[in-house]
Wavefront OBJ file of the C-alpha trace (Angstrom):
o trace
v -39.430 -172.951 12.807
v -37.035 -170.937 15.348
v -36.820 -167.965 12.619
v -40.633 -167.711 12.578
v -41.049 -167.586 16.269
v -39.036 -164.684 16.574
v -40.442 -162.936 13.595
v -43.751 -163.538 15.450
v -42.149 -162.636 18.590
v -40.921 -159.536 17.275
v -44.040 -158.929 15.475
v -45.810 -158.872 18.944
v -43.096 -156.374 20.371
v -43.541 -154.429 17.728
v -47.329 -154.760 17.940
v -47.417 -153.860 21.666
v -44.895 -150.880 21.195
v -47.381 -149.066 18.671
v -51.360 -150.467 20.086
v -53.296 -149.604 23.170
v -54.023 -152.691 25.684
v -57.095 -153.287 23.829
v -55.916 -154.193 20.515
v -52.890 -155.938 21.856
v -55.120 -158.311 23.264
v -57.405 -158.790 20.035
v -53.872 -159.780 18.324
v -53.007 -162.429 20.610
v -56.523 -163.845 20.139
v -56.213 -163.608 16.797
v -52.789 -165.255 16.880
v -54.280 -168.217 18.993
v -56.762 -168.966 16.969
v -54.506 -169.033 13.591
v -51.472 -171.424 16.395
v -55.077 -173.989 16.738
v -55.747 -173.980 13.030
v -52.104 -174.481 11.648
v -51.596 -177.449 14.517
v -54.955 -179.007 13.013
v -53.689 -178.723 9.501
v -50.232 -180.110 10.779
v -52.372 -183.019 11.954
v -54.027 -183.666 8.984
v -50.924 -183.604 6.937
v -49.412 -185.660 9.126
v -52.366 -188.053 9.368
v -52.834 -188.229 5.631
v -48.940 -189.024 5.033
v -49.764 -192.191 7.149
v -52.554 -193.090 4.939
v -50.931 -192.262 1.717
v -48.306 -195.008 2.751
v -50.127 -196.831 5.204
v -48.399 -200.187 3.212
v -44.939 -199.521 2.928
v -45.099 -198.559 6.353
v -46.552 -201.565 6.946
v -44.443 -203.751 5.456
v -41.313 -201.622 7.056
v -43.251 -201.907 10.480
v -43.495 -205.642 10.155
v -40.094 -206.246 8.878
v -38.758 -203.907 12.005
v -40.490 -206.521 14.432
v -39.284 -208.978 12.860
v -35.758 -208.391 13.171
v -36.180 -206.959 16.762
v -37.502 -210.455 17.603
v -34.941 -212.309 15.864
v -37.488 -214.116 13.534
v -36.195 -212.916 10.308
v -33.614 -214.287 8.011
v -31.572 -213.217 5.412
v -34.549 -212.987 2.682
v -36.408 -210.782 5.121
v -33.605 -208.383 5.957
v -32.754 -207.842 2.310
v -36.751 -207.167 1.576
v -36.894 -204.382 4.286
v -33.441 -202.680 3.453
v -34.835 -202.850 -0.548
v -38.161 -201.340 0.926
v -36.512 -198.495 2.918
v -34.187 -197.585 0.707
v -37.413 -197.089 -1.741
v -39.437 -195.598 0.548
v -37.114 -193.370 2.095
v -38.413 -190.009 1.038
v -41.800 -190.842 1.747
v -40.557 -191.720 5.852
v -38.613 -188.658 5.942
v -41.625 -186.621 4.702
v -44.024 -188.251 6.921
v -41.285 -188.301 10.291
v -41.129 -184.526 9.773
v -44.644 -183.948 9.313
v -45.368 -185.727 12.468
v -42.357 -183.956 14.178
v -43.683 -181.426 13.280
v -46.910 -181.676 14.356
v -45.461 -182.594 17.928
v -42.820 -178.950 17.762
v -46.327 -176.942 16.867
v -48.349 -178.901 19.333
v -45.463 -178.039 22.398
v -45.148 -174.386 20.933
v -49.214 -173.733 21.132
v -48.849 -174.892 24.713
v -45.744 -172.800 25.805
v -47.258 -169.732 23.675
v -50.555 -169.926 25.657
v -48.639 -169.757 28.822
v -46.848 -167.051 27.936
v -49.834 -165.130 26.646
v -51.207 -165.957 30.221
v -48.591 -164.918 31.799
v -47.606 -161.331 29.270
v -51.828 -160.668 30.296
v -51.194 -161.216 33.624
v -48.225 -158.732 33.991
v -50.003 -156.775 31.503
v -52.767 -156.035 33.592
v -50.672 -156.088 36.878
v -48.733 -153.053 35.176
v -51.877 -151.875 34.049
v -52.547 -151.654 37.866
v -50.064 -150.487 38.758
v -49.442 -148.031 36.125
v -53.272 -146.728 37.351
v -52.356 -146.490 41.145
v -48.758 -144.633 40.349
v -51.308 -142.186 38.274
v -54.007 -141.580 41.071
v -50.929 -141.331 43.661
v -49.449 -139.089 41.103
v -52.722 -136.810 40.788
v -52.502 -137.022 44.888
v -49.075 -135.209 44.831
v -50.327 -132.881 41.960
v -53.450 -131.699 44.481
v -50.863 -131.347 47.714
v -48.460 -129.673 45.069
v -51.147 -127.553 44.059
v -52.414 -127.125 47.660
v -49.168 -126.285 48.457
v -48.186 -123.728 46.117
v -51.471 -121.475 46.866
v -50.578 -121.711 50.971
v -47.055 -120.294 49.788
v -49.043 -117.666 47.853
v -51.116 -117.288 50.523
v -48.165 -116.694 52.953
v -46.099 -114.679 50.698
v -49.281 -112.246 50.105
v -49.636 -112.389 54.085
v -45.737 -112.265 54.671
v -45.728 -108.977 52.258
v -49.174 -107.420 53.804
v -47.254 -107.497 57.274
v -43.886 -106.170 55.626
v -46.031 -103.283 54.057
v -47.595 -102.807 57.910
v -44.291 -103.050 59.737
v -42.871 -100.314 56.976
v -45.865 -98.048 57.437
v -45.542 -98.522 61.448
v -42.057 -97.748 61.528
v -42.564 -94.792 59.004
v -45.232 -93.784 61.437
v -42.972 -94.376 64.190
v -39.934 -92.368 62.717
v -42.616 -89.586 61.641
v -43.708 -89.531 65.464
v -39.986 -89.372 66.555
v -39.434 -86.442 64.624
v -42.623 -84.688 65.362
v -41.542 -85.340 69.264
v -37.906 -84.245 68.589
v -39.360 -81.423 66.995
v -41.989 -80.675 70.217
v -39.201 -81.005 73.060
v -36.635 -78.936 70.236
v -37.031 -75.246 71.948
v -37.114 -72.715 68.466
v -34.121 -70.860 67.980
v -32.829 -69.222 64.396
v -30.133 -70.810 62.628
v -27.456 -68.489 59.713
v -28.051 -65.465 61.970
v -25.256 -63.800 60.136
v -27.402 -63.948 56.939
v -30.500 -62.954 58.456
v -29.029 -59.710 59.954
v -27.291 -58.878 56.877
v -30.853 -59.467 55.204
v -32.379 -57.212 57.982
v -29.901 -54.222 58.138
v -30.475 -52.524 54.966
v -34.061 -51.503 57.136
v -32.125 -50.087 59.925
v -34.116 -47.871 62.004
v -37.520 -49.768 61.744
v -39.453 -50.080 64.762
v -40.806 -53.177 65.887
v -42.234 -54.770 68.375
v -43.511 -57.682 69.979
v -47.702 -57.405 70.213
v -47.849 -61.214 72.555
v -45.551 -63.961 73.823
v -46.351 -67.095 75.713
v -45.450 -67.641 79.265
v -43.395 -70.654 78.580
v -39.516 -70.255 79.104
v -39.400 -71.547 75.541
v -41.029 -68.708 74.214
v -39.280 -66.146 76.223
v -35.665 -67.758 74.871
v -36.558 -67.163 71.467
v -38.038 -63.672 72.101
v -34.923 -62.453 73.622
v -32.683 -64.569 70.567
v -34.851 -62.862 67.811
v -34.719 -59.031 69.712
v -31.627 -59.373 69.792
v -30.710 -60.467 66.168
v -33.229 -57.168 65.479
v -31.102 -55.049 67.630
v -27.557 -56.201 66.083
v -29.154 -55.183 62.055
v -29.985 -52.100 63.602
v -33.737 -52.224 64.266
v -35.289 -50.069 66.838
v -37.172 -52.001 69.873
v -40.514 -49.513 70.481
v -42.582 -49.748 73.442
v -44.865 -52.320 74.297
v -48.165 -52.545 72.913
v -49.617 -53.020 76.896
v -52.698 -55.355 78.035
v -53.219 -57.561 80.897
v -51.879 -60.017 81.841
v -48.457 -59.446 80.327
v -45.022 -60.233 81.251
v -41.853 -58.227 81.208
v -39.295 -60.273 78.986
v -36.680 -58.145 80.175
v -36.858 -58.106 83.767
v -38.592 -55.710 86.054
v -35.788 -53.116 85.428
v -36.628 -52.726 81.756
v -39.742 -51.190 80.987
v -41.094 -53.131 78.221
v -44.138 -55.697 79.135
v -45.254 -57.849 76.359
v -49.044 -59.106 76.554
v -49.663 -62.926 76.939
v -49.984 -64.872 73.489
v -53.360 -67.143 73.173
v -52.459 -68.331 70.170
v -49.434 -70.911 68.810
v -46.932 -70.346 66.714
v -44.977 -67.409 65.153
v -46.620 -64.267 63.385
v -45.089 -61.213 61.847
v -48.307 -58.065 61.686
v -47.900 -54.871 60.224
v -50.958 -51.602 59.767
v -51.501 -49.709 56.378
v -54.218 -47.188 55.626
v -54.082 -49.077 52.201
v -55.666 -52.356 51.190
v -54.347 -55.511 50.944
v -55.195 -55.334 47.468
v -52.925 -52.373 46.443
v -50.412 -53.446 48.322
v -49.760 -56.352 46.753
v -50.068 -54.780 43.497
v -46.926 -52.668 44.069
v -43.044 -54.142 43.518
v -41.016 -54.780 47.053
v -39.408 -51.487 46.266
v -42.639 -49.211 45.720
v -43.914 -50.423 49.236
v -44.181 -48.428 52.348
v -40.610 -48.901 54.042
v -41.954 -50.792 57.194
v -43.948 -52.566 55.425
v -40.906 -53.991 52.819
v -39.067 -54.669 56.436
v -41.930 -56.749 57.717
v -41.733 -58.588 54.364
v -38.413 -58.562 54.679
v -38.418 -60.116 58.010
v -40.692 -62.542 57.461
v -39.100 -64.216 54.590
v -35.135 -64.689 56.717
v -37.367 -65.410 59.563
v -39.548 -68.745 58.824
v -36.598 -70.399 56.401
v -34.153 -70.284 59.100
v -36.145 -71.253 61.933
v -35.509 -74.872 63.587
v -37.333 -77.143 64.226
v -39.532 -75.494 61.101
v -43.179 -73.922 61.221
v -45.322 -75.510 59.134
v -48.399 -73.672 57.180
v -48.239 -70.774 55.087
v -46.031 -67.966 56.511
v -47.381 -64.039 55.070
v -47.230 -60.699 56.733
v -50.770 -60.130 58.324
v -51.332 -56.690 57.062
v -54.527 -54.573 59.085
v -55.542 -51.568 58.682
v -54.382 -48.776 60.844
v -51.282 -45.841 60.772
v -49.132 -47.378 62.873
v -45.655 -48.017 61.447
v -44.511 -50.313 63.855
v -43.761 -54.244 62.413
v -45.286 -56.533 64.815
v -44.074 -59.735 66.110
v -46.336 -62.318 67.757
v -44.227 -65.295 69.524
v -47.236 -67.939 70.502
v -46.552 -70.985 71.791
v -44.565 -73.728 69.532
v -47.209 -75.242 68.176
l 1 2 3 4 5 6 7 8 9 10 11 12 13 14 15 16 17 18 19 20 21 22 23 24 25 26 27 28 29 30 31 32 33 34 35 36 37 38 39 40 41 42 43 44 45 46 47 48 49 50 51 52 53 54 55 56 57 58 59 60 61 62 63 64 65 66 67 68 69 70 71 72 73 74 75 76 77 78 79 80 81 82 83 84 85 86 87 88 89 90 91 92 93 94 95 96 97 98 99 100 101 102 103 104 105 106 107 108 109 110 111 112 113 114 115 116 117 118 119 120 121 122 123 124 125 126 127 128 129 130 131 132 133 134 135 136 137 138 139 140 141 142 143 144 145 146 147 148 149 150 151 152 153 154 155 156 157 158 159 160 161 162 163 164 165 166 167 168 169 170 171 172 173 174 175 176 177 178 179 180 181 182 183 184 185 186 187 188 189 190 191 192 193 194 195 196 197 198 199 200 201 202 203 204 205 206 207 208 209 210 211 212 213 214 215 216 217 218 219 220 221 222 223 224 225 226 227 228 229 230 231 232 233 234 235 236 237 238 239 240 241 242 243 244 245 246 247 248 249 250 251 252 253 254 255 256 257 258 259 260 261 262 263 264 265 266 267 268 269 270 271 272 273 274 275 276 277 278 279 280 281 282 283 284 285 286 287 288 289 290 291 292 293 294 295 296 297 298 299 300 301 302 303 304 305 306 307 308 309 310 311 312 313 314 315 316 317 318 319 320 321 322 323 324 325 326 327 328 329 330
């Protein structure tokens, strides 16, 4: 009897381990219904034992009174020991038949308690298994809520990092563009720009406009006199009003205001623009190769640097003289 509980106990672990709620619970139903049947068939074994050998047990019942109540005698005691001893299978068969019927009966009860009582905490874990789940999907949504702020932060957090490194690029670009303002101009490797210059020695230049700021009138007198050590030759001024001696009043040589910004290096040709650029450095007019010549030490070593695009502004005329326009820094 104790083996087949626990197969049947097993049986149910085993049942429970591998089948959803639903299926579980058609088992046990099933397995109550079969527990009611085999206690009814216990009963009826039992029952029908009894009637089988309703007389010896009569007889044996009778005798057993008797000798409880101290009626028998010797006779009688002899009958019922003869009468047990010959009926002795058929009590044990029928004792343990009605034993049991009493085991089964006990073991429906305490099986449909526990079957209460598995359902019960079945369904209670069911619960809650069902609450942990919903709080579970909860913590998913906040999880999920949480990870697209972050997103949304780090896409903010990197929008302002790409703002702050374009302001301060902005910023250092404006630094340098104010260093670059409040830098006064002034020529840098002098040495290699007058040995670039004197192999012209003897050209005549001279300065067609300045500006009237002290800035201007620094780098006039730097760049004359980087001219004068290659050997160039100052020529007079071209004249106009208003213009300024550069010089002092003691030197006559009056350059004409400048009304436009930055630096400029002019020369005149009877020839085109055309055929001059058609001809090799060497095959040019010698003033002109100087103002070329000029032009390119000139804008490389200047500091702060002149932006655009820095050519010799060639118009016609005959004069010879290279031409040097110091605007203001623009």
């Amino acid at each position: 009897m104790t083996t087949a509980v626990a197969i049947k106990a097993a049986s149910a672990a085993t049942l429970s381990a591998g089948y959803p709620p639903n299926s579980i619970e058609s088992i046990e139903h099933s397995l109550k219904i079969l527990r009611i049947f085999l206690v009814i068939f216990t009963w009826m074994v039992g029952i029908g034992l009894v009637l089988e050998y309703k007389t010896q047990l009569f007889f044996i019942c009778r005798g057993l009174l008797k000798v409880v109540g101290l009626k028998s005698n010797s006779f009688d005691r002899c009958q019922l020991k003869k009468l047990v001893w010959h009926s002795l299978g058929a009590l044990l068969v029928t004792v343990g038949v009605l034993g049991e019927f009493w085991i089964e009966f006990k073991q429906y009860g305490a099986e449909s308690n526990f079957s209460r009582a598995s359902a019960a905490a079945r369904d209670e874990l069911n619960a809650r298994t069902a609450e942990a789940e919903k709080i579970a999907k909860g913590f998913d949504a906040k999880i999920s809520e949480s990870d697209a702020k972050a997103k949304s932060a780090e896409a903010t957090a990197k929008n302002f990092e790409a703002q702050i490194a374009d302001a301060n690029a902005r910023t250092a670009q404006a630094e340098l563009e104010l260093a670059r303002i409040k830098t006064p101009r002034s020529l840098k490797h002098i040495p290699e720009v007058v040995a670039a210059l004197k192999p012209f020695k003897g050209t005549e230049y001279t300065f067609s406009s300045v500006c009237q700021e002290q800035e201007c009138l620094v780098f006039l007198k730097q760049l004359d006199s980087v001219l004068q050590e290659a050997k160039w030759k100052r020529g007079k001024g071209l004249g106009g009003f208003p213009a300024i001696k550069v010089f002092g009043s003691n030197v006559d040589f009056a350059v004409p205001l400048s009304l436009t910004d930055g630096i400029a290096v002019r020369a005149e040709s009877r020839e085109s623009l055309a055929s001059l650029q058609a001809l090799p450095l060497d095959k040019l007019p010698l003033y002109i190769g100087a103002a070329i010549t000029l032009n390119l030490a000139l804008f490389p070593n200047l500091d702060p640097p002149q932006g655009g695009d820095h050519k010799v502004d060639v118009e016609p005329g005959d004069s010879t003289v290279v031409q040097i326009a110091i605007g203001k820094k623009p």
